[in-house]
PALUMNU-135998 format. One record per atom (N, C-alpha, C): y, z, x. Coordinates in steps of 0.2 Angstrom, whole numbers, padded with zeros to 4 digits, always signed. Layout:
N
YZX...
***
This chain:
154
-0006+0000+0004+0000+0000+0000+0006+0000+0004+0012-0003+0003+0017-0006+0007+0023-0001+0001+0025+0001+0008+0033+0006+0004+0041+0001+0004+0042-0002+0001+0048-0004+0002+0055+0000-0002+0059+0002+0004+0067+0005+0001+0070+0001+0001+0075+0001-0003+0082-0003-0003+0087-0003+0001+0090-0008+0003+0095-0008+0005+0101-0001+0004+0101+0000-0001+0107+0005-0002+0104+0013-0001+0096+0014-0002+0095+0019-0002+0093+0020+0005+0092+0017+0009+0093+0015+0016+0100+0018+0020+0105+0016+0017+0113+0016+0018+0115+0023+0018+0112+0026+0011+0113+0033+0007+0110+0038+0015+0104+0035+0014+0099+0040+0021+0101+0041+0026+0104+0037+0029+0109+0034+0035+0115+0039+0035+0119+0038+0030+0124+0041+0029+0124+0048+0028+0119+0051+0024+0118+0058+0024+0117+0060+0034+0112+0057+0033+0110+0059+0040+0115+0060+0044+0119+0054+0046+0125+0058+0051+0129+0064+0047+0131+0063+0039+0136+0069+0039+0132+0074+0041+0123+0075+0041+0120+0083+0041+0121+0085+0049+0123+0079+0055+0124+0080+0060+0131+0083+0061+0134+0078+0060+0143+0079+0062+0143+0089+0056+0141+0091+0052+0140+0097+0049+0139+0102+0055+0133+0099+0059+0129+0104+0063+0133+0105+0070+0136+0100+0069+0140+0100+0078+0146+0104+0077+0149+0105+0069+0157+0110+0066+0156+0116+0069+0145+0117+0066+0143+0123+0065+0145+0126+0073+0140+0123+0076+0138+0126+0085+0148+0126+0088+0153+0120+0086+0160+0123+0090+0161+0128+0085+0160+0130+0081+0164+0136+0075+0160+0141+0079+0154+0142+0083+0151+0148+0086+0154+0151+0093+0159+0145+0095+0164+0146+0101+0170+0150+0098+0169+0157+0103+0175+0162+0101+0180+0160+0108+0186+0159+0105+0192+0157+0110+0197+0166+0113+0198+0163+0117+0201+0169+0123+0205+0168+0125+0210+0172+0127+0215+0172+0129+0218+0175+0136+0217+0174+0143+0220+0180+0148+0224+0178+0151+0229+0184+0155+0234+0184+0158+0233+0188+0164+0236+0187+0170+0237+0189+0176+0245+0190+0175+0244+0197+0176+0252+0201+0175+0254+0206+0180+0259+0207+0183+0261+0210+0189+0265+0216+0185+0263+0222+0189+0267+0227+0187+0270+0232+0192+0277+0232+0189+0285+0235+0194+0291+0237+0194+0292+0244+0196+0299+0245+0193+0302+0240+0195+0303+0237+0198+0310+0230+0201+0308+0228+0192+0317+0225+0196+0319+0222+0187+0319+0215+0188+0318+0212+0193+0315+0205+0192+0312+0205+0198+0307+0199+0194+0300+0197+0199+0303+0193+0205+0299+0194+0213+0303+0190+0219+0300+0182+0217+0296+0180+0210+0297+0173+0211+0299+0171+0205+0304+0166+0204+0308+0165+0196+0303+0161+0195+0296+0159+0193+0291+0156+0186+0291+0163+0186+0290+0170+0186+0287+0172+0182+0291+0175+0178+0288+0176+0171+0293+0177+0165+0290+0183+0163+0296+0188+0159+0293+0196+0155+0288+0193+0152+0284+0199+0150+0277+0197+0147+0280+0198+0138+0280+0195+0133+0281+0194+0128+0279+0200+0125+0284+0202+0116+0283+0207+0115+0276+0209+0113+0270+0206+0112+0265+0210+0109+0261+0213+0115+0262+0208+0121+0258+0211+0128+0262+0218+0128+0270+0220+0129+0274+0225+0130+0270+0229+0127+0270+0229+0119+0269+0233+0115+0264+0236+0116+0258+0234+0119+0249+0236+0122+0251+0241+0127+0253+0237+0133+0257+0239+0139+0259+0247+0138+0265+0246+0135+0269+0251+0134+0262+0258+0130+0258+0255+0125+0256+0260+0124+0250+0265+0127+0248+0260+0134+0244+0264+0140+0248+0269+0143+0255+0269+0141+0258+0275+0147+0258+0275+0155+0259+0268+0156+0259+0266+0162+0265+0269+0165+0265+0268+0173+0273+0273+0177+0274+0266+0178+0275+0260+0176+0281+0255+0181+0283+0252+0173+0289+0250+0173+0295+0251+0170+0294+0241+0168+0291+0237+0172+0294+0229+0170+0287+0226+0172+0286+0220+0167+0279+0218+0168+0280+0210+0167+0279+0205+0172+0280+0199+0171+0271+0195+0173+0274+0190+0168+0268+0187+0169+0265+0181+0175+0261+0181+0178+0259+0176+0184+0256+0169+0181+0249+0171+0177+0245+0165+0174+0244+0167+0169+0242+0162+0165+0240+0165+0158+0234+0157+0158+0228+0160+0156+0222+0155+0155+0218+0154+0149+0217+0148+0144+0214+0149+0138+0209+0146+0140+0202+0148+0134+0196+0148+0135+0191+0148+0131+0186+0144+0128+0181+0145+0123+0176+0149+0127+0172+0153+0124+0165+0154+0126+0158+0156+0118+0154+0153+0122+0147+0151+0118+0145+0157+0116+0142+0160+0110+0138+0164+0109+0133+0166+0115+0133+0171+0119+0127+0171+0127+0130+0168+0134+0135+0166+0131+0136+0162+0139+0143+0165+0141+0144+0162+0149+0146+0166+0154+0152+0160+0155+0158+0165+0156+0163+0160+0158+0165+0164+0164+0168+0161+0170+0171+0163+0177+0179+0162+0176+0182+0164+0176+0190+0161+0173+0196+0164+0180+0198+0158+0184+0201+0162+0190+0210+0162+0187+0211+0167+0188+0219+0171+0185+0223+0170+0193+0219+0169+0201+0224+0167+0204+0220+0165+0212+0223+0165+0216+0217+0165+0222+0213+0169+0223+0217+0176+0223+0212+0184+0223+0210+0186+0219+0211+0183+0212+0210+0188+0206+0205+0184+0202+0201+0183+0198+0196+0181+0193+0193+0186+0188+0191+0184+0182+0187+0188+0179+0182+0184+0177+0175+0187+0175+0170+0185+0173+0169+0186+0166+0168+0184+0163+0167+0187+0152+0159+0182+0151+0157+0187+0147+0152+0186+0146+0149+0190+0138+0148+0182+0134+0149+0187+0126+0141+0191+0124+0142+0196+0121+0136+0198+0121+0134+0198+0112+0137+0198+0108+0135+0196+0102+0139+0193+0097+0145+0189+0100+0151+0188+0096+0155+0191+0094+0153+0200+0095+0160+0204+0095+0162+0208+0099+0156+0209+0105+0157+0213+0111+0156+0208+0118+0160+0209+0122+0161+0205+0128+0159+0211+0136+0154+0208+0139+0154+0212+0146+0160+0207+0149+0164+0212+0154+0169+0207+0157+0169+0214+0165+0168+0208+0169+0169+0208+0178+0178+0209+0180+0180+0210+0181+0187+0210+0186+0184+0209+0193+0187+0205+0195+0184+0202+0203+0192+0203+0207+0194+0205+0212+0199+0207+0215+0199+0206+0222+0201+0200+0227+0200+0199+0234+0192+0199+0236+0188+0196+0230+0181+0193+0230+0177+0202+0231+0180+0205+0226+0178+0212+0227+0176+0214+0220+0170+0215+0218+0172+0217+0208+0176+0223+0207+0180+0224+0205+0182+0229+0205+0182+0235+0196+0180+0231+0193+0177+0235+0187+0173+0230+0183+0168+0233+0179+0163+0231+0176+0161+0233+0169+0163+0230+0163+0161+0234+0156+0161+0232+0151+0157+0234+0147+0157+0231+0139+0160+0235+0133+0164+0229+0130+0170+0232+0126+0169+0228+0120+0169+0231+0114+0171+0227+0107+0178+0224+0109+0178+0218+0105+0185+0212+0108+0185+0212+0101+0187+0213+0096+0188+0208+0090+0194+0206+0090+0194+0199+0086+0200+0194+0086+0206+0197+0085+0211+0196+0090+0218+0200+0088+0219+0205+0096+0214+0209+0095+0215+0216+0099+0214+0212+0108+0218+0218+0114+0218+0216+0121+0216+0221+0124+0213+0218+0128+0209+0221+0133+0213+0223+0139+0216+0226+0143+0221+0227+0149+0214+0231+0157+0215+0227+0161+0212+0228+0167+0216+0227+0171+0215+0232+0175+0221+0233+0182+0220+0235+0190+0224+0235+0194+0221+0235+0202+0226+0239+0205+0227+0243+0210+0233+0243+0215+0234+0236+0218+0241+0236+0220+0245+0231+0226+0250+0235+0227+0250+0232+0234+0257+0236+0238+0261+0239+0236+0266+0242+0238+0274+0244+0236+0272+0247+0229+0269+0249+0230+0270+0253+0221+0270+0249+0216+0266+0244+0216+0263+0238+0212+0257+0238+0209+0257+0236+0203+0251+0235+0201+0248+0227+0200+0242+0227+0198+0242+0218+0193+0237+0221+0188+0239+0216+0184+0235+0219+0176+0231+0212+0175+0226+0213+0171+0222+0204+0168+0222+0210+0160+0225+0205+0155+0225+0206+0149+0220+0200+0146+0216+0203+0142+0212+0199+0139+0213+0199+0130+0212+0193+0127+0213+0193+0121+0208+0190+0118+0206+0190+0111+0202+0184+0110+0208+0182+0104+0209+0176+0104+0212+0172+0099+0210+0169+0092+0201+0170+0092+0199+0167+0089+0191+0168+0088
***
């Protein structure tokens, strides 16, 4: 026995078939949580010795301010945006000497690395939910700090 389809019901099958794909490719980028981090200097000087880098805007201040830090002005060096996959591991370098590593562990908690002159220097997992920042920090010289703020955006 010989099955023959039609032409249009042929078309229809086709045609579903991609949208059930192009549906499943939404799904897996819709599973990608977007980040946000900044490499941030912190100083009582009231201005940075390099003019790119600009005050960290008010919602960083606002975080900032709420740790009870001792230095007085906070400008921003890099800021780096970022998708990461359900499991997977993203390296995101903030400068020459500074990187961080994130790595999601269930879509609401993140282990994250601070790597500091190729040295780790803290290591931890933290609930990240979208909106909320993350602040990690180092000593530098002269009564300096640097900070990597993290955010997820999404």
């Amino acid at each position: 026995m010989k099955l023959t389809i039609s032409r249009g019901l042929q078309a229809r099958c086709v045609a579903s078939a991609l949208a059930f794909f192009a549906l499943a490719g939404l799904a897996v980028q819709a599973a990608e949580l977007k980040y946000e981090a900044r490499l941030i200097w912190a100083t009582n000087d009231k201005k940075s010795p390099d003019s790119k880098h600009k005050e960290v805007d008010p919602e960083i201040r606002k975080k900032l301010d709420t740790l009870n830090l001792k230095w007085a002005n906070y400008f921003e060096v890099h800021r780096k945006q970022f998708s990461l996959a359900k499991g997977a591991v993203e390296k995101v370098a903030m400068s020459d000497k500074c990187s961080i590593e994130v790595r999601d562990v269930d879509g609401k908690k993140v282990e994250v690395s601070l790597i500091g002159k190729g040295e780790q220097v803290w290591k931890g997992t933290k609930l990240l939910p979208k909106g909320d920042i993350l602040v990690l920090g180092g000593n530098a010289p002269n009564s300096t700090a640097w900070l990597v703020t993290l955010k997820r955006v999404e």
